[in-house]
N, C-alpha and C positions, 0 to 999 in steps of 0.2 A: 646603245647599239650603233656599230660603224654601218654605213653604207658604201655604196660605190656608186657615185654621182657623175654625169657625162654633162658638160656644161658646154653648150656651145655658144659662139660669139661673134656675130656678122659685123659688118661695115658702119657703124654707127658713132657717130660722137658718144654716143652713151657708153662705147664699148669699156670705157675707164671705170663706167658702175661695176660691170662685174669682176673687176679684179677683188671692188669688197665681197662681194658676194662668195667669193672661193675662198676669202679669209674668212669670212664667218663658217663657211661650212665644215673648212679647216679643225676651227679652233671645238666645233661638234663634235671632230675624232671622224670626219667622213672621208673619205678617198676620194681626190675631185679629181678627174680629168677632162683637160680644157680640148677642143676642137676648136679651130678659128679659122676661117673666112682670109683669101687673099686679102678681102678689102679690112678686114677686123686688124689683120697686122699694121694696116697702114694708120690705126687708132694708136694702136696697144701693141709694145712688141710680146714676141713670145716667150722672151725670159724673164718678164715681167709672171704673168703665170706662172713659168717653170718653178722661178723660186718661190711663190707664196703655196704653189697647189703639192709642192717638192715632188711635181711628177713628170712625166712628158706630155709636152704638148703636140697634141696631130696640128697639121697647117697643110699636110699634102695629103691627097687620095695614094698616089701612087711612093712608097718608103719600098725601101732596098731594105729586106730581113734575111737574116743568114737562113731563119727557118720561112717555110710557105706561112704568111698568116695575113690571109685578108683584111687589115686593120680594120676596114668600116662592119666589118661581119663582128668578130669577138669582143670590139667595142661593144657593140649592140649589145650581143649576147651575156656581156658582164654588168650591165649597166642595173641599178637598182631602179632608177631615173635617170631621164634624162630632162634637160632644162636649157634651152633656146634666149636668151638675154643678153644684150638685146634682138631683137627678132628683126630685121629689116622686111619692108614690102617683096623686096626680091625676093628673101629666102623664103618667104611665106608666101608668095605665088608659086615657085618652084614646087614647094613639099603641096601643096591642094591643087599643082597640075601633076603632079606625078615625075617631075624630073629629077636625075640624081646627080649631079656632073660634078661634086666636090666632096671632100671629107665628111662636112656635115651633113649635108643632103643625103648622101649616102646612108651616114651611120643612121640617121633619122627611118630612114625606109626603113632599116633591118629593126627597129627596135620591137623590143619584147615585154618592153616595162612601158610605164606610164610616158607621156611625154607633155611638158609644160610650157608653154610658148610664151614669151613675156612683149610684144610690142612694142616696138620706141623706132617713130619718126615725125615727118612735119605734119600739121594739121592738114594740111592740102592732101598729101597722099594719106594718112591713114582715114580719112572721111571719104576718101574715094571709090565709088558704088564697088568697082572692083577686087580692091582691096578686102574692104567688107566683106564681099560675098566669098573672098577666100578665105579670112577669119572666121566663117559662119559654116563655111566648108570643113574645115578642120574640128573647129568644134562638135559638131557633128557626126564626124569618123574617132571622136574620143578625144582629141587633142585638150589639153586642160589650157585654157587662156586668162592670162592677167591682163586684165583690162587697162592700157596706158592710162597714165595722169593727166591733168589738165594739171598747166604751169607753162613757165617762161621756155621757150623753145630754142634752139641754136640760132636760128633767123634773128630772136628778139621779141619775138613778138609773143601772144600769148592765147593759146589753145592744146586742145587735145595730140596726145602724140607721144609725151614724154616716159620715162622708162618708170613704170612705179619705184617707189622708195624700196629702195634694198631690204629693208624693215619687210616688209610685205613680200615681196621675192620670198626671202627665206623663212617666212611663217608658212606661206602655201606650200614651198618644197616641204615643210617639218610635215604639215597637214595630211600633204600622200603620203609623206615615210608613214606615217601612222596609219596611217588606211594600210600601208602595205604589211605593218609590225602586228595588225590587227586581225588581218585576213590570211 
């Protein structure tokens, strides 16, 4: 069975993980459409996406449509899932304060399906009480979260923060589709 998958993608050196992540989902027969983060372009461009997701890529809140169509609303509203990888501190303080000021944020608020948040940054900030308490925040209002890996970090050094293995990404997204094939 195909889905329709909304994949978003913040500022993260990991942002290069999820371009497999969209091939794998790909190669499932899913419909992936990517969201990305000014700072996720400055990783990954967005033809990099286009061509592996063979879809459009959102990068803006505000697109010029010859029809009315609120992108971050129909997004929402088509989405079977949605899936956050990598998750920055920002973007995940933003979505557990309630802000919406970008494509993803946006579409995040409006969603109607599941939403899975995958964490990846430095061990300093994702262990930071704040941080946390917005992880624990989310989880709580239903946010599904994959808990970052411990492993060698961009800095060099080695602690908690890193993006779980793509492997894992894509077995928990299979995991809701089936909750969702199920119910």
């Amino acid at each position: 069975m195909s889905y329709h998958i909304v994949l978003g993608v913040t500022g993260s050196i990991a942002a290069y993980k999820a371009v497999e992540i969209v091939s794998c989902l790909k190669r499932q027969g899913n419909r992936v459409l990517v969201i990305m983060t000014s700072a996720a372009q400055r990783f990954v461009d967005p033809v990099t996406f286009r061509s592996i997701s063979q879809n459009q890529v959102v990068t803006d809140l505000f697109v010029d449509n010859e029809n009315y169509d609120p992108n971050h609303i129909s997004l929402a509203e088509q989405a079977d899932l949605m899936v956050v990888a990598p998750a920055t501190a920002n973007f995940i303080g933003k979505v557990a304060s309630g802000i919406a000021d970008d494509a993803l944020t946006c579409t995040v608020m409006a969603a109607q399906s599941p939403v899975i948040i995958a964490p990846a940054m430095n061990d300093s900030m994702y262990l930071n009480p704040i941080v946390q308490e917005n992880i624990k925040k989310l989880a709580h209002r239903g946010y599904k979260i994959i808990e970052p890996e411990q492993g060698r970090l961009c800095t060099g050094r080695i602690g908690i923060g890193r993006l779980p293995a793509v492997e894992k990404i894509v077995r928990v997204i299979e995991e809701e589709l089936n909750k969702k094939r199920k119910g």
